[in-house]
C-alpha positions in Angstrom: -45.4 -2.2 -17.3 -43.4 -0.7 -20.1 -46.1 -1.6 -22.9 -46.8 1.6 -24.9 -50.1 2.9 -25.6 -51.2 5.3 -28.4 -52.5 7.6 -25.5 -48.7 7.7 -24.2 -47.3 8.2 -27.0 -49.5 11.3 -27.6 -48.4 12.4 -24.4 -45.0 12.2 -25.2 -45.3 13.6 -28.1 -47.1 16.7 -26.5 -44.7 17.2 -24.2 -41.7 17.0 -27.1 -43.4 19.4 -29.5 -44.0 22.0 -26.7 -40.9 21.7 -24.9 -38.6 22.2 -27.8 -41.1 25.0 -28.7 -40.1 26.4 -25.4 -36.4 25.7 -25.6 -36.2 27.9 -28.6 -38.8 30.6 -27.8 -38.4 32.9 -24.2 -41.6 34.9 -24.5 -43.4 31.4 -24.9 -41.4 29.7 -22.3 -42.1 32.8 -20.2 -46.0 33.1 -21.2 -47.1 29.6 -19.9 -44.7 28.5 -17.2 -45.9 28.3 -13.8 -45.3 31.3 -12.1 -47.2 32.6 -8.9 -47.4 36.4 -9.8 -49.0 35.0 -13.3 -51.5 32.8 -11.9 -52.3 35.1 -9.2 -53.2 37.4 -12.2 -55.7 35.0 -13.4 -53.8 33.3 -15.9 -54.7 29.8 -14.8 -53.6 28.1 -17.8 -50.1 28.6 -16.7 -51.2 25.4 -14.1 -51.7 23.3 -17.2 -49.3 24.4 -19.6 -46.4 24.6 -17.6 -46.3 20.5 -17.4 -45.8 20.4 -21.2 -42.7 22.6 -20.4 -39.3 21.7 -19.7 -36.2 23.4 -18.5 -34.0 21.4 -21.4 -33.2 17.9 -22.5 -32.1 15.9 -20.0 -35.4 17.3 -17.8 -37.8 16.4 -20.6 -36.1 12.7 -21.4 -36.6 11.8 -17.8 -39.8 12.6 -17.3 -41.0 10.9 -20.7 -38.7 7.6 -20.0 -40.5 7.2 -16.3 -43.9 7.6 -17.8 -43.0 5.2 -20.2 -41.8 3.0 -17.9 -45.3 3.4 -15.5 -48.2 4.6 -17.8 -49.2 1.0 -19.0 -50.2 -0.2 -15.7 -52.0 2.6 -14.9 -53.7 2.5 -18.6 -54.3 -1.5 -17.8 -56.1 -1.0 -14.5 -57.8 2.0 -15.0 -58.5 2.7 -18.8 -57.3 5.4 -21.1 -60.0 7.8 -19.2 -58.9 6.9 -15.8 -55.0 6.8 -17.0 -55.7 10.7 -17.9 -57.8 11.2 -14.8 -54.6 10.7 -12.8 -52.0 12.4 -15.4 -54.0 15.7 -15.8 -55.4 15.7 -11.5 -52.1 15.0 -10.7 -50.3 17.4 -12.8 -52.8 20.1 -11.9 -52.9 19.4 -8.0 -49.1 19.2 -8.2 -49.1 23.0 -9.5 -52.2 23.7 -6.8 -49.8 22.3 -4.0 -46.9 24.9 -5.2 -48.5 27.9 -5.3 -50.3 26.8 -2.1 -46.7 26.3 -0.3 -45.2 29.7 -2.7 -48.4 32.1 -2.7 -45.9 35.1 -1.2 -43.4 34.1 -3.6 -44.3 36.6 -6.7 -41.3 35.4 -8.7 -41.6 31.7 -8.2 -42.0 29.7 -11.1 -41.4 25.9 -12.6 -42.0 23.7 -15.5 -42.0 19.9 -15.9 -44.3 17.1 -16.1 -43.0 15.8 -13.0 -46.0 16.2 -10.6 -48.2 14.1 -13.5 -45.6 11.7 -13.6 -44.9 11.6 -10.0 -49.2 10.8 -9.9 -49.0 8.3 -12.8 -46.3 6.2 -10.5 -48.3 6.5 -7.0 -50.7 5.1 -9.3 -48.6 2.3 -10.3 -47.6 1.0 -7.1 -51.0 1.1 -5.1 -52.1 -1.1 -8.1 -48.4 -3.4 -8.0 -46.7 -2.3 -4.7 -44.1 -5.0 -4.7 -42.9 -4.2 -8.5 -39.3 -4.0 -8.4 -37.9 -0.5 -8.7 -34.0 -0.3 -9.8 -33.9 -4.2 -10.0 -34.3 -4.5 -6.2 -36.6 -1.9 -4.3 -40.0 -2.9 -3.8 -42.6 -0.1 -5.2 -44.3 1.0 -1.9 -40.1 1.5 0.0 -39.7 3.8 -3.2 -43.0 5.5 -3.4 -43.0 6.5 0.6 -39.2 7.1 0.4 -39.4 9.2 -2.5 -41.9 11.5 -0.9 -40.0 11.7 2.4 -37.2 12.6 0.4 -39.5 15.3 -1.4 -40.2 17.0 2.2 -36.6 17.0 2.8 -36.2 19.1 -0.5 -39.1 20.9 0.5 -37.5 22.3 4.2 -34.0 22.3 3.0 -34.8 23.5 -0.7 -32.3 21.8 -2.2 -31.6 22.2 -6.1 -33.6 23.9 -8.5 -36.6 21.4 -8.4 -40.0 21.8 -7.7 -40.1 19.1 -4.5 -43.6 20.1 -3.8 -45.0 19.6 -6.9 -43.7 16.0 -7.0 -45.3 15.9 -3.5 -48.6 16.8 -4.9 -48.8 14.9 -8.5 -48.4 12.1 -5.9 -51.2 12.9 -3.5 -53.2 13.3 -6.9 -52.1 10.0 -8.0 -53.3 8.7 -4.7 -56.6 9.9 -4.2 -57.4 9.4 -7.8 -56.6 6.0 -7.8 -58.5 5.6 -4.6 -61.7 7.3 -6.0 -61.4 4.8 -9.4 -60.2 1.7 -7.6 -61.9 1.8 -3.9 -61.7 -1.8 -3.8 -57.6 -1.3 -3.0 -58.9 -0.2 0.3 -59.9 -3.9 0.9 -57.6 -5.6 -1.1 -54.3 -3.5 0.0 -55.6 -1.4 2.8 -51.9 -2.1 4.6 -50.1 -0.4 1.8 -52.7 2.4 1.0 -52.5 3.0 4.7 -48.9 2.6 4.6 -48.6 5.1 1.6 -50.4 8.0 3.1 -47.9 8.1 6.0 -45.3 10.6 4.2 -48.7 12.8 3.2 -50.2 12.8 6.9 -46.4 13.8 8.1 -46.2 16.8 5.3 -49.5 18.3 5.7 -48.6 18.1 10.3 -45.4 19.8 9.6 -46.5 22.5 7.8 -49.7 23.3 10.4 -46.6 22.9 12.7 -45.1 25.0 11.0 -42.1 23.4 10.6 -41.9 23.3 7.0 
């Protein structure tokens, strides 16, 4: 799971070199992070570029260690052009899902990899849902707990991190996977059906409108 490829590495790399670009220059930082009044504006690179950004080290070093950590399944099951299928959907529907939940919010903004990521390990665990997370947790308990977890950061906002794009780079990672793997559907269909319990229960809440 932790084997790196060259395409990682590039990644990382990426993500390094523009982040510390960012750390050291505002009107950069400020120019390509996501923000809603910026993208509203038409400057829809913002929902590209803002997932090379972080907010500083400790942000950037997480993200890069867990797609370390997850990228070489994803790379072994689905090729280096499905592996970016599912970084780049995820990271751009994670940013999609933000603005969709924040589209009144002028000022809001975030950076991060963390929807891609988020996509990359959805992708992991429908492909090994019984991997052990932390030594102990089976993937799919994590995976449906970490979203429920997202909606509760979602309702409650709870610190300065972007819940719903974590939400969405995981529905990415999903449906992705879905669309390049279909025969999961026969193989795990339990899990897959097990997995898109925390999304059914987002997407009622908020027609509920209790989120």
């Amino acid at each position: 799971m932790g084997k790196l490829n060259l395409i990682t590495i590039v990644i990382i790399a990426a993500n390094v070199i523009i982040s510390y670009k960012g750390f050291g220059d505002f009107t950069f930082f400020e120019k390509y992070k996501f923000q809603v009044g910026g993208v509203n504006r038409g400057e829809q690179i913002r929902m590209l570029s803002a997932g090379f950004l972080h907010a500083d080290t400790q942000h950037l070093l997480f993200n890069m260690v867990t797609l370390y950590f997850f990228s070489g399944r994803v790379i072994y099951e689905l090729g280096v052009s499905g592996f970016l299928m599912v970084y780049f959907g995820s990271l751009i529907l994670g940013n999609l899902l933000s603005l969709y939940f924040h589209k009144n919010e002028y000022h809001y903004s975030a950076v991060g990899a963390s929807g891609a990521v988020s996509g990359v390990i959805y992708s992991a665990i429908l492909f090994d849902p019984w991997m052990e997370i932390n030594f102990f947790i089976p993937g799919f308990v994590f995976g449906i707990g970490y979203l429920l977890y997202s909606i509760y950061g979602m309702k409650k906002r709870t610190g300065n991190i972007g819940h719903d794009a974590h939400f969405g780079g995981a529905i990415g990672g999903y449906l992705i996977t879905l669309l390049l793997a279909p025969f999961l559907l026969k193989t795990d269909l339990l899990i897959v059906g097990l997995l898109a319990l925390p999304i059914i229960l987002l997407f009622g809440m908020k027609r509920a409108g209790k989120i």
